[in-house]
C-alpha positions as CSV (number, residue, x, y, z in Angstrom):
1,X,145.0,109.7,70.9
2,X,141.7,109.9,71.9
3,X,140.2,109.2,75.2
4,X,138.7,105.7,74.3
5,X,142.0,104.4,72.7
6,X,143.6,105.7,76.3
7,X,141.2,103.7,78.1
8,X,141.9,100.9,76.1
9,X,145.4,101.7,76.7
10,X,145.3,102.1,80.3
11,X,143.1,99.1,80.9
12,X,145.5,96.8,79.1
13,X,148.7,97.8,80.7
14,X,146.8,97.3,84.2
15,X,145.9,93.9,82.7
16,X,149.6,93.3,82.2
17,X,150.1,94.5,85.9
18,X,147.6,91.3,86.9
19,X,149.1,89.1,85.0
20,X,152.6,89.9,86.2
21,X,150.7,89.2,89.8
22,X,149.1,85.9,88.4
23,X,152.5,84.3,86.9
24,X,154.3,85.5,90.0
25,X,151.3,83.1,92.2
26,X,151.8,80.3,90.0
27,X,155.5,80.0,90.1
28,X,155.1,80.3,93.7
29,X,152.8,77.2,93.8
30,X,155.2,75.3,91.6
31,X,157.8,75.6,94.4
32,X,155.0,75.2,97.1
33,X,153.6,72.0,95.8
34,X,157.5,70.7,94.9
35,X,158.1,71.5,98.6
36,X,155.1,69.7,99.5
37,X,156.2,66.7,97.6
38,X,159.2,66.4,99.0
39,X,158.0,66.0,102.5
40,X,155.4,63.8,101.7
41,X,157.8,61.4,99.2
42,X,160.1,61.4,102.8
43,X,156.8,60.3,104.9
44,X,156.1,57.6,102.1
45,X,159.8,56.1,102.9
46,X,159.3,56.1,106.4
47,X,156.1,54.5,106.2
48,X,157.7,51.8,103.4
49,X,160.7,51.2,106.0
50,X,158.3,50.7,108.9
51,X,155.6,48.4,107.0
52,X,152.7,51.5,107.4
53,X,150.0,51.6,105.1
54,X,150.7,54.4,102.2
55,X,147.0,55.8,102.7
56,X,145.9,57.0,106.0
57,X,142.1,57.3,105.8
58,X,141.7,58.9,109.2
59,X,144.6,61.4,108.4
60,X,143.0,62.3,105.0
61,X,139.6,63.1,106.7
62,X,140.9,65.4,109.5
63,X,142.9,67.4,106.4
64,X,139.7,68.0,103.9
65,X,138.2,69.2,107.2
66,X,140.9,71.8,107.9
67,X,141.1,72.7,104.3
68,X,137.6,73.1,103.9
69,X,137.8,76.0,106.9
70,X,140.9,77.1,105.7
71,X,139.3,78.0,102.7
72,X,136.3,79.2,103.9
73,X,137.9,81.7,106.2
74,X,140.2,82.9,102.7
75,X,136.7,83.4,100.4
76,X,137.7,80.1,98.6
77,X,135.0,78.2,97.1
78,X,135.8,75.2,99.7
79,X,134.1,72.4,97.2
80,X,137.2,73.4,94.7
81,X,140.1,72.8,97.7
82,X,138.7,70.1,98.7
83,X,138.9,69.1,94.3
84,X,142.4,70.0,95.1
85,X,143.3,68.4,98.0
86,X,141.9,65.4,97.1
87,X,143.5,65.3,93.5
88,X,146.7,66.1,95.7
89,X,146.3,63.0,98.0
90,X,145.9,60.8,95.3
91,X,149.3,61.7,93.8
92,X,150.8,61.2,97.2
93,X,149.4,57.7,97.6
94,X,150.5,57.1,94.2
95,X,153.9,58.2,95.2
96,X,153.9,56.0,98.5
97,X,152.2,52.9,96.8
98,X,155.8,53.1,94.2
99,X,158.1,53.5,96.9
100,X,156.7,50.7,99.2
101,X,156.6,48.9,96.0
102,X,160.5,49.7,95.5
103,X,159.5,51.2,92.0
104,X,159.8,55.1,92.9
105,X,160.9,57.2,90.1
């Protein structure tokens, strides 16, 4: 083997190594956000039960806030968790506006 097919070689099972890494994150974000959801589909029955609004402006506000400095102190491009957060909140809402709405899934 010559010494650019070993670099090739090397460089592609270090690529494997990352990737390894990167699947590892995901599935740990699968469970994370199903965690999340959990918690939040329990807040959207208390808030059903108790005639609460599903969206919480004020609420939503302070968290983009404490995301965006979360992120910023983690070198995350705080623009794209706020793209996140926000994409999150709408699911929530969603989720809240179906169970007030007795039409949860």
């Amino acid at each position: 083997m010559n010494s650019t097919q070993a670099k090739h070689e090397a460089a592609q099972h270090k690529l494997e190594d990352l990737r390894r890494s990167i699947d590892n994150i995901d599935a740990a974000l699968i469970y994370m956000l199903a965690e999340r959801f959990r918690h939040t589909q329990a807040v959207g029955r208390l808030k059903a039960a108790n005639d609460m609004p599903p969206a919480d402006p004020a609420r939503e506000a302070r968290q983009v806030a404490r995301l965006r400095e979360l992120a910023t102190a983690a070198r995350l491009d705080p623009d794209f968790a706020e793209k996140f957060l926000a994409f999150i909140i709408r699911e929530v809402i969603r989720h809240h506006e179906a169970i007030a709405a007795g039409t949860e899934a």
